[in-house]
C-alpha positions in Angstrom: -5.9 8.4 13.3 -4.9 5.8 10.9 -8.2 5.6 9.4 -7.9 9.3 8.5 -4.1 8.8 7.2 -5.5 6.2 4.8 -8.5 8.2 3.9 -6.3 11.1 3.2 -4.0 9.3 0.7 -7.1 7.9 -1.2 -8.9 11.4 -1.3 -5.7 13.5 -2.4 -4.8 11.0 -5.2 -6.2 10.9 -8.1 -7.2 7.6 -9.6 -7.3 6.0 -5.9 -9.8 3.0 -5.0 -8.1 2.5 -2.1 -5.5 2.4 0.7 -5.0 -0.5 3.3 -2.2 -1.0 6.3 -1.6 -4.4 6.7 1.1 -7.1 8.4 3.3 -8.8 6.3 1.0 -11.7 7.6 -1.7 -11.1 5.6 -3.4 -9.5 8.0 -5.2 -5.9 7.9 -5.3 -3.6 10.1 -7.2 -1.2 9.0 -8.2 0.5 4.8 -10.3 3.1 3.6 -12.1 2.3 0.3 -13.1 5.5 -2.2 -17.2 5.9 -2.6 -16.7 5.4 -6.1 -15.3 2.3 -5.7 -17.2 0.3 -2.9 -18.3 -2.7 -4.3 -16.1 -2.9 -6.9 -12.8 -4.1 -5.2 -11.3 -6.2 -2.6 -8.9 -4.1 -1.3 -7.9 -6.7 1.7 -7.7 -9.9 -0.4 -5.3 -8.0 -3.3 -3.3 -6.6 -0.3 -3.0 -10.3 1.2 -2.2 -12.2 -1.9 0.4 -9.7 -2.1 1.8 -9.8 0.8 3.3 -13.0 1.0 5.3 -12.5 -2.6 6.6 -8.9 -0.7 8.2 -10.9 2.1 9.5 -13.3 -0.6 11.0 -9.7 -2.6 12.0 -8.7 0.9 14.1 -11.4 1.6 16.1 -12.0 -2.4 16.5 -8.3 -1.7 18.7 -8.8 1.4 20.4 -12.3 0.3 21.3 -9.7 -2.9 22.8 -7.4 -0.4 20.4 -4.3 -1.9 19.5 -2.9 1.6 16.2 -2.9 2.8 13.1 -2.7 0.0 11.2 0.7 0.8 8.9 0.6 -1.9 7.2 -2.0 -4.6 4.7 -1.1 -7.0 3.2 -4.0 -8.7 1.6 -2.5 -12.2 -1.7 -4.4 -14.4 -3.3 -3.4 -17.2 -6.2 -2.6 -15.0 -4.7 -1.7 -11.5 -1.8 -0.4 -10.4 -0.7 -1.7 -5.9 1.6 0.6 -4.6 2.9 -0.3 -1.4 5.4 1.3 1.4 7.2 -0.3 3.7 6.8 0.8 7.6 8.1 -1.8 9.6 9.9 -5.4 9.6 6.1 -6.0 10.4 3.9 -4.0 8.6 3.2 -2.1 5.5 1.1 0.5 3.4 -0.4 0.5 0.2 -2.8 2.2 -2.5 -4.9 0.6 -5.1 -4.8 2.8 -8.2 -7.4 2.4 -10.9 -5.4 5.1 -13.0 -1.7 5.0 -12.9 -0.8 8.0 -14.4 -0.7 9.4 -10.8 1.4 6.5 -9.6 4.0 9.4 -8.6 1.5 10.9 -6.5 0.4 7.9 -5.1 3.9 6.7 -4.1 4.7 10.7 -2.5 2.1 10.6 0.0 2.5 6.8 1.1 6.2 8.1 1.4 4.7 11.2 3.4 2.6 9.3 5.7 4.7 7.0 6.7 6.0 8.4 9.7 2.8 9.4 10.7 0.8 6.2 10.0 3.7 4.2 12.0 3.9 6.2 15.2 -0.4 5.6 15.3 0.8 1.7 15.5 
């Protein structure tokens, strides 16, 4: 089920390379990488290096008194990391090679969150 979830967010957005759910420890649980782009990226180890700076966001975002971060999009000239926050634990993101869909990319992480949490 997750496997499908992730592979549904990559194939229904345009510009995808990727989706990966992952711990906040660096850890992945499972990604589905586009044909087009096997080879090309490394999904896990972008999703890991940017894990630990989301903890750090995640915690100047409650010493701020924000609330708790839902989203965080982290934008290249090459690459655009969308991610989506499911749990105190773990979290969702999609590696965009073309950021103009950024909006879509960011709607179905939002959609499948739910989903993607209750198949933890």
């Amino acid at each position: 089920m997750l496997g499908d979830q992730l592979k549904s967010i990559v194939e229904n957005t345009p510009g995808a390379a990727g989706a990966i759910l992952m711990g906040f420890d660096g850890i992945a649980v499972m990604q589905h990488v586009a044909d087009a782009a096997q080879g090309q990226i490394d999904l896990e180890s972008t999703a890991m290096e940017f894990s630990f700076r989301f903890m750090e966001l995640r915690r100047a975002a409650q010493s701020l008194d924000m609330g708790e971060v839902q989203d965080i999009t982290v934008k290249g000239d090459r690459q655009t990391l969308v991610c989506r926050v499911l749990s105190d634990e773990y979290f969702v993101a999609v590696l965009l090679t073309d950021s103009g869909f950024l909006g879509k990319g960011r709607f179905l992480l939002r959609q499948s969150a739910a989903v993607l949490l209750a198949d933890l």
